[in-house]
C-alpha positions in Angstrom: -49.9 45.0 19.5 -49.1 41.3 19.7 -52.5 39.0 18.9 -51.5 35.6 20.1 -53.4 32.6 18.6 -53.8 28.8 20.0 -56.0 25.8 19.1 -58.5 24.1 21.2 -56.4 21.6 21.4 -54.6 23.7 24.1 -57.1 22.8 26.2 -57.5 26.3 28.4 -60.8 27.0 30.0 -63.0 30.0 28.2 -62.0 32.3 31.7 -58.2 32.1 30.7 -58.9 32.7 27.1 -60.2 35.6 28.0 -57.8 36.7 30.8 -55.2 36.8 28.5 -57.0 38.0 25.3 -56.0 34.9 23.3 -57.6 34.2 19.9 -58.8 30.7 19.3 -58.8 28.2 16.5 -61.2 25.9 16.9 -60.5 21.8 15.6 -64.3 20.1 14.8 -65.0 16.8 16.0 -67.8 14.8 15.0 -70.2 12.4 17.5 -72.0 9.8 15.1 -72.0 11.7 12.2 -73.3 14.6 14.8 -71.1 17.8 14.8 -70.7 19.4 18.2 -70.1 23.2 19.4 -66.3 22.3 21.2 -66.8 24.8 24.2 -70.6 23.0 25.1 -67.9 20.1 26.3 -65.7 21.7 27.4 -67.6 23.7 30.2 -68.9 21.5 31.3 -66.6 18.9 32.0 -66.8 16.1 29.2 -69.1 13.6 31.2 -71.3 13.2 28.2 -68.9 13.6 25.2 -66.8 10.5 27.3 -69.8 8.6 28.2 -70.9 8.5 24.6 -67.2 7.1 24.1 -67.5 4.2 26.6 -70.8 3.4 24.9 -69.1 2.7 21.7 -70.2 6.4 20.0 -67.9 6.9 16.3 -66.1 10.2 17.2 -64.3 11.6 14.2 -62.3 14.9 14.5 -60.7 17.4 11.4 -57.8 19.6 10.9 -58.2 23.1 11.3 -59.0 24.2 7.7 -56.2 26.7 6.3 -58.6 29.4 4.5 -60.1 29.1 8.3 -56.1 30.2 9.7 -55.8 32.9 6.8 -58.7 34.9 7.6 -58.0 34.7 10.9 -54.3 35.6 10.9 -55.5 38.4 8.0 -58.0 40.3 9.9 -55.3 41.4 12.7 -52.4 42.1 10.2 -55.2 44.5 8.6 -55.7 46.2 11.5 -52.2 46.8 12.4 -51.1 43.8 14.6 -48.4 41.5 14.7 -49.6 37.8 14.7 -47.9 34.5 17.0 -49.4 31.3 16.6 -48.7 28.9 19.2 -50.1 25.1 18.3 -50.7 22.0 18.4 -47.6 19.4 18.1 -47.1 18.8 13.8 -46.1 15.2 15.3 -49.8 14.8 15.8 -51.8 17.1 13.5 -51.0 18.2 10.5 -52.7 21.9 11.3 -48.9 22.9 12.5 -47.8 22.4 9.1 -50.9 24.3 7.5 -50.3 27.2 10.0 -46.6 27.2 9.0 -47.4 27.8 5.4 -49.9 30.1 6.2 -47.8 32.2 8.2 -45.0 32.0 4.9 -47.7 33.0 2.6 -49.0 36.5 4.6 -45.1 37.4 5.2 -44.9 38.0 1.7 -48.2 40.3 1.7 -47.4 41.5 5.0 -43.7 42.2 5.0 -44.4 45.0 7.5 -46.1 42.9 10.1 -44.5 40.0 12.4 -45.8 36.8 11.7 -44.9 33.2 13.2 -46.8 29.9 13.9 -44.6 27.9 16.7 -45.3 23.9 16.7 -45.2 23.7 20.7 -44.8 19.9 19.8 -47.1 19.2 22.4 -51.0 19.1 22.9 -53.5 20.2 26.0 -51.4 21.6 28.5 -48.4 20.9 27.1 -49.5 23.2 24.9 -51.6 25.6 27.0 -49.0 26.0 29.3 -46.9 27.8 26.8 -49.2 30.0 25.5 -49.9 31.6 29.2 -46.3 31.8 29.3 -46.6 33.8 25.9 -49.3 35.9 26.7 -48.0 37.1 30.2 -44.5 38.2 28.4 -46.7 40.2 26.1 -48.6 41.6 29.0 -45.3 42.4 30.7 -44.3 44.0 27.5 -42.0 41.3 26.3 -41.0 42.2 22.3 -42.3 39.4 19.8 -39.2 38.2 19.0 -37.8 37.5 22.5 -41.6 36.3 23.3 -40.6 34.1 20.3 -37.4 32.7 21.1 -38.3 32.0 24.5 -41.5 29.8 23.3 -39.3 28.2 20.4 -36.6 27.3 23.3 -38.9 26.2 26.7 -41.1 23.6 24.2 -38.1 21.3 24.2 -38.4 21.2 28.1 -41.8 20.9 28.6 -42.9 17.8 29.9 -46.1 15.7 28.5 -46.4 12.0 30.5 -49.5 10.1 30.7 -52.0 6.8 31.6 -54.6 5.3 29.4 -57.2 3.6 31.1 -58.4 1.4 27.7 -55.8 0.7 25.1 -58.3 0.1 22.6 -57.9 4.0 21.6 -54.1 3.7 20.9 -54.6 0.5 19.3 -57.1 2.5 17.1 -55.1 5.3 16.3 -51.9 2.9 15.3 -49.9 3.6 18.6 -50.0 0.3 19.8 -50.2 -3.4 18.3 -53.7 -5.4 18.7 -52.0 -7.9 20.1 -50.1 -5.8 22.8 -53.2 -4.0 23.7 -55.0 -7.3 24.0 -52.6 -8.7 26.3 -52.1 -5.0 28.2 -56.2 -5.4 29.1 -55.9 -8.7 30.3 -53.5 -8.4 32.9 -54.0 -4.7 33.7 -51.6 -2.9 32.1 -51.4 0.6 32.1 -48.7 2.1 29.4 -46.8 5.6 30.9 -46.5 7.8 27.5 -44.7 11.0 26.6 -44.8 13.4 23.9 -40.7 13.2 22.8 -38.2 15.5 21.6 -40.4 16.3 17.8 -43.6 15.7 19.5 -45.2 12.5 18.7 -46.3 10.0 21.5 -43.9 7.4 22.8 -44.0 4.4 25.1 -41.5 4.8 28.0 -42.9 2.4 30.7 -45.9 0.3 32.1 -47.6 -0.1 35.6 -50.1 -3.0 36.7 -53.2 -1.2 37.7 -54.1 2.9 37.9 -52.8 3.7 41.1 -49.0 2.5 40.0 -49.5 3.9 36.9 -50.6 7.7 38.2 -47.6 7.0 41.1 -44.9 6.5 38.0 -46.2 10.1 36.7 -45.9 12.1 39.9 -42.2 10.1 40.3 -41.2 11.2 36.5 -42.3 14.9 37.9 -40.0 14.0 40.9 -37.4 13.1 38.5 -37.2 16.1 35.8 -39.4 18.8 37.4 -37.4 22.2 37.1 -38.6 24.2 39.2 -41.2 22.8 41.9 -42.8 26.0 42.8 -44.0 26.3 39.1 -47.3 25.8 37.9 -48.5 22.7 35.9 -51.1 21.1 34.0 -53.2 18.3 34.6 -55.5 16.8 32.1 -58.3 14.2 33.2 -60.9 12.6 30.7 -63.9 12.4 32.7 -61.6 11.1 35.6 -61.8 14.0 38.7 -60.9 11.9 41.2 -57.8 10.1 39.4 -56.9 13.8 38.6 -56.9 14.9 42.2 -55.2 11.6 43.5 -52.4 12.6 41.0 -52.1 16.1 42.5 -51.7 14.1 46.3 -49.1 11.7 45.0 -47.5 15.3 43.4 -46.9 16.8 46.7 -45.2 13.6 47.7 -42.1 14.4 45.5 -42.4 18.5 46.7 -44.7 19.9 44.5 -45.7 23.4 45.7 -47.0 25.1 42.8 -50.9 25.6 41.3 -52.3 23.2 39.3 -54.2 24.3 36.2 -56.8 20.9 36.6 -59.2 20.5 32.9 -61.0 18.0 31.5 -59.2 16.9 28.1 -61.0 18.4 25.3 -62.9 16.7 23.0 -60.1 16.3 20.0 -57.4 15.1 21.9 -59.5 13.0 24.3 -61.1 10.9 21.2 -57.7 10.2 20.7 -56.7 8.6 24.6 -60.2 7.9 25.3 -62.0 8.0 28.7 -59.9 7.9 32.0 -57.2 8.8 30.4 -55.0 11.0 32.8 -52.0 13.5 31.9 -49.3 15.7 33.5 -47.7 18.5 32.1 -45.0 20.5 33.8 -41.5 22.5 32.9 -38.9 20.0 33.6 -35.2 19.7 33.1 -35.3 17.9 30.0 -38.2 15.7 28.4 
């Protein structure tokens, strides 16, 4: 048997977790000094873990710990299973790396057993797209290493663009300048971002006000979706109607798949902060 693990940071609701029989990791966040059970927020939307944000709440969020990873990964080789990790990108967190080593480490004890921990170089539904993907090849009785090599190659084509609604978070986390996100707030600028080719967040664009900047998303999904009748991911934080908007302006450019629709968790959200809004989607190239 093939377990398949994933982070939090994938982002997929409790119902789909256990659909597909996936075992999760969980990342710990922090709300003024206050740590939180992750799935209280993330069942029920986020309101009050983004509200606290907006109010000015100190959110501080930790690496997965790597004894945490080993006696996870252990306890299925024990019983006999083969073990894929599918994660958050190493060009945010530094859990990828952890899970890598990990991985290296119970090969050697292991050598019976398949073991690997992919970097999806994405987060959210970048991320939690590709684990599906992973767990329905299982399901359909996929072998781990094509399961594998199929995850290894469709993370360099999955598609990760979004809106900010404050750029005081990226200013905080050191993606943008204080003086750019000064000037971005006073004349209502709202930065278009992507996770790139090793998956760390990049600027490619601006748009004056939400409504242009959710239109440039559903045009880059015009622009480099693969396959229109596939499913994608959508990722609001604490912003519904923005998220269904999005979805509208997505059928404009002949989008006729499902949408997987979630409030950002907790982890990555600190990181964008409230509002923020995020499309995810197999395209043609990143």
């Amino acid at each position: 048997m093939i377990s398949i693990f994933t982070d939090t940071s994938a982002n997929l609701p409790i119902s789909l977790i256990r659909k597909y029989n996936i075992s999760l990791l969980p990342f710990s966040y922090t709300v003024n000094g206050k740590e939180l059970p992750y799935a209280d927020e993330w069942e029920t939307g986020g309101k009050k873990f983004y509200d606290a944000m907006r109010e000015g709440a100190e959110i501080k969020t930790s690496m997965i710990n790597p004894d945490v990873i080993s006696s996870a990964f252990r306890k299925c080789l024990e019983n006999g299973d083969d073990v894929l990790y599918i994660g958050m990108s190493g060009g945010i967190s530094g859990t990828a790396h952890s899970a890598a080593m990990v991985a290296e480490e119970l090969r050697e004890e292991f050598p019976e057993r398949l073991i690997a921990a992919i970097d999806t170089y994405a987060a959210s539904l970048g991320e939690g797209l590709l684990v599906i993907r992973a767990a329905e090849m299982r399901d359909g009785g996929i072998s781990f290493k094509d399961i594998e090599a199929c995850i290894l190659s469709e993370r360099n084509t999955m598609c990760q663009y979004f809106t900010v609604d404050d750029l005081k978070y990226l200013k905080k986390g050191g993606r943008i300048s204080g003086s750019a996100a000064m000037i971005g707030t006073l004349l209502n600028i709202k930065p278009i971002l992507k996770g790139d080719e090793a998956g760390h967040i990049i600027s490619c664009g601006k748009a004056r006000g939400k409504k242009a900047a959710l239109t440039a998303l559903a045009e880059k999904y015009g622009a480099l979706a693969a396959d229109k009748k596939a499913d994608i991911g959508i990722a609001h934080a604490d912003a519904p109607e923005d998220a269904e908007a999005l979805v509208a302006l997505l059928k404009k450019q002949g989008f006729k798949g499902k949408v997987l629709n979630v409030c950002y968790e907790p982890v990555t959200g600190s990181h964008v902060g409230p509002s923020t809004v995020a499309l995810f989607f197999p395209g043609t190239e990143k």
